[in-house]
N, C-alpha and C positions, 0 to 999 in steps of 0.2 A: 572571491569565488571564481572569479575567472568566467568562461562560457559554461560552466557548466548548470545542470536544471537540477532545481530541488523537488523531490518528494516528499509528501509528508503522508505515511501510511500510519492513522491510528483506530483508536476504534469509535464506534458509533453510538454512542452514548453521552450523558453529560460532561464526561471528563475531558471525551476525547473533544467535543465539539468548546469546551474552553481551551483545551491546549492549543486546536485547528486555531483560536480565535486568535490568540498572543503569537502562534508563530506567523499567522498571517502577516502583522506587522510587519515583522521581522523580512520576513521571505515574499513579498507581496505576490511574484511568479509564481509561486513555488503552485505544483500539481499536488492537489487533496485527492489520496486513495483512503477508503476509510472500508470497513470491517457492515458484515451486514448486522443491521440490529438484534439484537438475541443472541449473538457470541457472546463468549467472555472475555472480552477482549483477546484483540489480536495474536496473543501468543498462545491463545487455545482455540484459534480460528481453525479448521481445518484444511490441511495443505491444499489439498485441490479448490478450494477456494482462495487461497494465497495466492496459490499460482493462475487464478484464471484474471484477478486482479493484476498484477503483475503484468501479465501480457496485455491485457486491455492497454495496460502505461504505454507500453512498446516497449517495456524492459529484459523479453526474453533473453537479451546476451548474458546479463545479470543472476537470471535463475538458475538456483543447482538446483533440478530436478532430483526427487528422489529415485533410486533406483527401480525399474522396471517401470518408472512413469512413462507414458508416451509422451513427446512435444507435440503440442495441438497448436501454438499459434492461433487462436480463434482471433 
């Protein structure tokens, strides 16, 4: 892997909180962004909460912004 940092974005539930558990292993470094409780998981997260996650990381370079989103960097 080289220098580079792992993310591990899943969601906040029991599934996600066994996956978190096994990849920990794996990836001891690695940064947990996880989904707020009450999604259905992450891929039915809503964007602007993706993205505010996301920035939190410091991963703005990484985000494709939907169009007419503003970048907020908060």
């Amino acid at each position: 892997m080289g220098d580079r940092h792992v993310y591990l974005f899943t969601d906040n539930d029991a599934s996600g909180r066994r996956i978190r558990g096994m990849l920990r292993d794996l990836f001891p470094d690695a940064e947990h962004i996880y989904t707020r409780k009450g999604y259905p998981g992450v891929e039915n997260t809503p964007d602007e909460y993706l993205i505010a996650q996301l920035e939190k990381a410091g991963l703005e370079e990484y985000i494709l912004y939907p169009p007419g989103q503003p970048v907020s960097f908060s």
